[in-house]
SEBA-548842 format. One line per field, with one value per residue (C-alpha): residue number from 1; residue in three letters; x, y, z. Coordinates in Angstrom, 3 decimals, padded with zeros to 6 digits. Layout:
! residues N
num: [NUM  ...];
residu: [ALA  ...];
xx: [X  ...];
yy: [Y  ...];
zz: [Z  ...];
//
This chain:
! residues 187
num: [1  2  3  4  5  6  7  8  9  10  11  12  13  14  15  16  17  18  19  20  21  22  23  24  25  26  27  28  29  30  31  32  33  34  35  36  37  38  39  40  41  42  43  44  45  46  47  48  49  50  51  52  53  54  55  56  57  58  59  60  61  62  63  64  65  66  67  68  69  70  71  72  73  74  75  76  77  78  79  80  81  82  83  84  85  86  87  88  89  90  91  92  93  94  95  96  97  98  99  100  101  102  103  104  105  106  107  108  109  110  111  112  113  114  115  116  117  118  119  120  121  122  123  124  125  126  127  128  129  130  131  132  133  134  135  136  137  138  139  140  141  142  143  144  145  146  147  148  149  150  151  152  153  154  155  156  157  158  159  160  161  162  163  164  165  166  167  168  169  170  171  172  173  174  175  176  177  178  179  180  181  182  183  184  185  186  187];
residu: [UNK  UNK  UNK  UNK  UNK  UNK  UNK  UNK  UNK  UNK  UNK  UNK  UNK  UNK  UNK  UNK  UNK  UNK  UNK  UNK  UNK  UNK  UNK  UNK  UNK  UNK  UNK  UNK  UNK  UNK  UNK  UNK  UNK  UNK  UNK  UNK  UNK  UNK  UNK  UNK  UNK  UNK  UNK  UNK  UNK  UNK  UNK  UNK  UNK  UNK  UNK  UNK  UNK  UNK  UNK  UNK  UNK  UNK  UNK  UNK  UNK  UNK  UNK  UNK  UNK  UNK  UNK  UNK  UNK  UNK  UNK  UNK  UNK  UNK  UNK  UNK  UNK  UNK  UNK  UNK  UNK  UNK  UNK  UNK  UNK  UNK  UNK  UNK  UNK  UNK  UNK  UNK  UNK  UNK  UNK  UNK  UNK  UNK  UNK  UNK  UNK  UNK  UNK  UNK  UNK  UNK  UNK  UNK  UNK  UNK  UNK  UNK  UNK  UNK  UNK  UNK  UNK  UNK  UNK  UNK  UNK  UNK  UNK  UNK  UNK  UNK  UNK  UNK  UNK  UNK  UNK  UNK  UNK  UNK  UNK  UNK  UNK  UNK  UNK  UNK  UNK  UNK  UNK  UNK  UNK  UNK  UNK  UNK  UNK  UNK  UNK  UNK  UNK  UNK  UNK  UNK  UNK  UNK  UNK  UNK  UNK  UNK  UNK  UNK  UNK  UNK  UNK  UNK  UNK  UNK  UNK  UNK  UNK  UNK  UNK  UNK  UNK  UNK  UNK  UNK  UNK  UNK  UNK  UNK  UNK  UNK  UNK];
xx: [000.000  002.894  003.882  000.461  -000.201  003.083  001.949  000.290  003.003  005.561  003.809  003.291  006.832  007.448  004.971  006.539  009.932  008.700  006.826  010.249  011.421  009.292  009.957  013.920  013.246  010.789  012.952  015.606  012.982  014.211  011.600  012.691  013.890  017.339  017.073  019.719  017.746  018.497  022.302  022.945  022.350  024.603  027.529  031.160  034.900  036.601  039.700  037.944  035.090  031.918  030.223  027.181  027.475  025.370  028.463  031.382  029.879  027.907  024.753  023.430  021.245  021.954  019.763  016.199  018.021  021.529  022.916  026.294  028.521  031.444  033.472  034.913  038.041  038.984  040.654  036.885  035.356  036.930  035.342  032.074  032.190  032.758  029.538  026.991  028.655  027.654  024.191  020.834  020.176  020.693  022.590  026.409  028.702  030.503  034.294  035.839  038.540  036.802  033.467  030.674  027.701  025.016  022.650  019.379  017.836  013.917  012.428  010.554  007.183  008.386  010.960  007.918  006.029  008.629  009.833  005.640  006.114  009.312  007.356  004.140  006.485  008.085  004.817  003.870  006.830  005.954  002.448  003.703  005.640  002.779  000.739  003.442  003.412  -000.138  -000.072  002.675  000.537  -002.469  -000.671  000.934  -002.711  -004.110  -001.554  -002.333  -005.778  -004.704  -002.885  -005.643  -003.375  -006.669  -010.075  -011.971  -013.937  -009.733  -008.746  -011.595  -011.291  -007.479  -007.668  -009.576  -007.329  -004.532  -006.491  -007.423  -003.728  -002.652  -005.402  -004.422  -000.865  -001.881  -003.877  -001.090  001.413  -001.571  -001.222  002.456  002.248  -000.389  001.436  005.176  002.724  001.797  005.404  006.760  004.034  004.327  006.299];
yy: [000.000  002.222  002.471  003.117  006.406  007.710  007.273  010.754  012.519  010.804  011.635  015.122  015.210  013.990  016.345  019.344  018.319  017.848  021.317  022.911  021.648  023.012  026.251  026.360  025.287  028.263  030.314  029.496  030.130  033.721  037.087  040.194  041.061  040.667  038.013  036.131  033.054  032.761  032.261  031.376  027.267  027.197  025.334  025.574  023.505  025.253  023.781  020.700  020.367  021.482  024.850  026.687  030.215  032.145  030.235  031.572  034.556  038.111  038.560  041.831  043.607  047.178  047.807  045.698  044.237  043.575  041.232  041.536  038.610  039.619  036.147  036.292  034.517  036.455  033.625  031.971  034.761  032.358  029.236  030.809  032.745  029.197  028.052  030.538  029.920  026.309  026.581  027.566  030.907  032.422  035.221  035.915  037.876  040.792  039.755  042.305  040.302  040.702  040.856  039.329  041.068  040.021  042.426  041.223  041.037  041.585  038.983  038.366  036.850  033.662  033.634  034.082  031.422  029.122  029.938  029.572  025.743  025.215  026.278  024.413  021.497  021.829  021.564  018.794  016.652  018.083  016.257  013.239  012.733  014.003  011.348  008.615  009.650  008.680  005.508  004.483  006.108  003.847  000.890  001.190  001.479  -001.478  -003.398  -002.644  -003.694  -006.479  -007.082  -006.383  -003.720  -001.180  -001.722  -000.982  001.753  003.259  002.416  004.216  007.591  007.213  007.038  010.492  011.824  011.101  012.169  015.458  016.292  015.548  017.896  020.727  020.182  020.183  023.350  024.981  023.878  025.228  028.742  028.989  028.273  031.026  033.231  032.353  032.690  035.932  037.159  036.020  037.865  040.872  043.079];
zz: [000.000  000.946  -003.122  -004.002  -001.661  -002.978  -006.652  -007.120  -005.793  -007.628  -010.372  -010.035  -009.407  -012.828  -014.883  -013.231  -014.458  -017.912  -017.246  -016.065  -019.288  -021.387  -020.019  -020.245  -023.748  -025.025  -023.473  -025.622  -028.750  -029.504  -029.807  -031.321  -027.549  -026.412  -023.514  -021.513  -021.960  -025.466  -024.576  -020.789  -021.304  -024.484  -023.834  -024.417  -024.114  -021.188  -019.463  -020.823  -019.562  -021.362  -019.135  -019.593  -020.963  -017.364  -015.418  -016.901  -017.972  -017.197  -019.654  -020.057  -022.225  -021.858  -025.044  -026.242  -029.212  -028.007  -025.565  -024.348  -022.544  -020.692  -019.630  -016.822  -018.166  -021.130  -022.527  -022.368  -025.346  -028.292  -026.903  -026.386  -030.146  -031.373  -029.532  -030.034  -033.849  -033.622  -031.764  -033.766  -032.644  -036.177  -034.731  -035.212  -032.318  -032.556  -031.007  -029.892  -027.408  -024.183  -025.046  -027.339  -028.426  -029.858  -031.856  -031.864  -035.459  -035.622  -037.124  -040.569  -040.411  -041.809  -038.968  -036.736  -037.982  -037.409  -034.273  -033.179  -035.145  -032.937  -029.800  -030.788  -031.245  -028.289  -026.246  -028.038  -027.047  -023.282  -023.555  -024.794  -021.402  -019.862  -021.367  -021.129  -016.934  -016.991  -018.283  -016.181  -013.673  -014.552  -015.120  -011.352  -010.814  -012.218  -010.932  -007.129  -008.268  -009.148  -006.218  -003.998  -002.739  -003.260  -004.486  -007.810  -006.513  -004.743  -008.508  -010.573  -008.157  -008.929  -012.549  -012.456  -010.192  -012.760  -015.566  -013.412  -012.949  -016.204  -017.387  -015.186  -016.543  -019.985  -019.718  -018.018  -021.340  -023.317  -021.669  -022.078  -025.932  -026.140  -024.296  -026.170  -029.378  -028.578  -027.700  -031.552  -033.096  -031.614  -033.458];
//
C-alpha cells in the first residue's frame, strides 16, 4: 500500500519536471527582444570540460536588441564565439577580445512562424511525457488492483485523479504556448 499512496506525488513530481522543461526550452525560442535566456544554457569547451554560458559569464542587455557577454576569463570569449557559432540561434557575435555582443535582429514573419512551429512542437513533445506519466501512472494502478493492494472503486477515483492532474498540466502547457505565441508575433 505504501507504493500506491506515494503514486500521485511521484507523479506530479514527474509532470513538473517535464513542465520545467518546457519552459527552459521556449525560453531558448528567440523574440525580437534581447534576452539572456536565449544564450545562458549554451555550452562551451573550457579547461575541458563542457560549461554553460550564465556560469562563466555576465549577460546583459543594456539595449532591447543587443545582448552583451562579458566572460569572466577572457581567454573563455573564443570558446564561447565558437559556440553561439555552432548553436541555432541564427545570430552571429561581434568579437571584440573581451566581449561578445550580440545584436538582436527583428524577425521576418516567416521567422515568426517558425519559431511559433518550434514552440508548438516543443509543447507537443511536453504532452507526450505528460501522457506517457499517466499511463505508467495507470498501469501502477491497475496493478495494485490487481494485487488487492486497493479496491476498484480506490482504482476508478485514482484514474480520475490522474487524468485530473494531467489535465491541469496540460492546460497549463496550453497557456504557455499562447502566451510564447503571442510574444513572436508581436512586433
Amino acid at each position: 500500500m505504501s507504493d500506491i499512496s506515494l503514486l500521485m506525488d511521484e507523479l506530479e513530481e514527474r509532470m513538473m519536471k517535464s513542465e520545467e522543461a518546457l519552459t527552459e526550452k521556449l525560453s531558448g525560442i528567440r523574440t525580437g527582444k534581447a534576452s539572456p535566456a536565449l544564450v545562458e544554457n549554451i555550452t562551451f569547451e573550457y579547461y575541458g570540460a563542457q560549461t554553460r554560458i550564465r556560469d562563466a559569464a555576465g549577460i546583459s542587455t543594456p539595449e532591447p536588441r543587443l545582448l552583451v557577454i562579458q566572460p569572466w576569463d577572457a581567454n573563455a570569449v573564443k570558446n564561447i564565439e565558437k559556440a553561439l557559432l555552432a548553436s541555432n540561434i541564427g545570430i552571429t557575435p561581434l568579437n571584440d577580445g573581451k566581449t561578445l555582443k550580440l545584436p538582436i535582429p527583428a524577425l521576418s514573419e516567416d521567422r515568426r512562424k517558425d519559431l511559433a512551429k518550434q514552440a508548438k512542437a516543443a509543447v507537443e513533445d511536453a504532452k507526450v511525457a505528460l501522457r506517457n506519466i499517466r499511463r505508467d501512472g495507470n498501469e501502477a494502478v491497475k496493478k495494485a488492483q490487481k494485487a488487492s493492494e486497493i479496491t476498484e472503486d480506490e482504482s476508478k477515483k485514482m484514474t480520475e485523479d490522474i487524468q485530473k492532474l494531467l489535465d491541469r498540466y496540460i492546460a497549463g502547457m496550453d497557456k504557455m504556448l499562447a502566451e510564447k505565441e503571442k510574444e513572436l508575433m508581436t512586433v
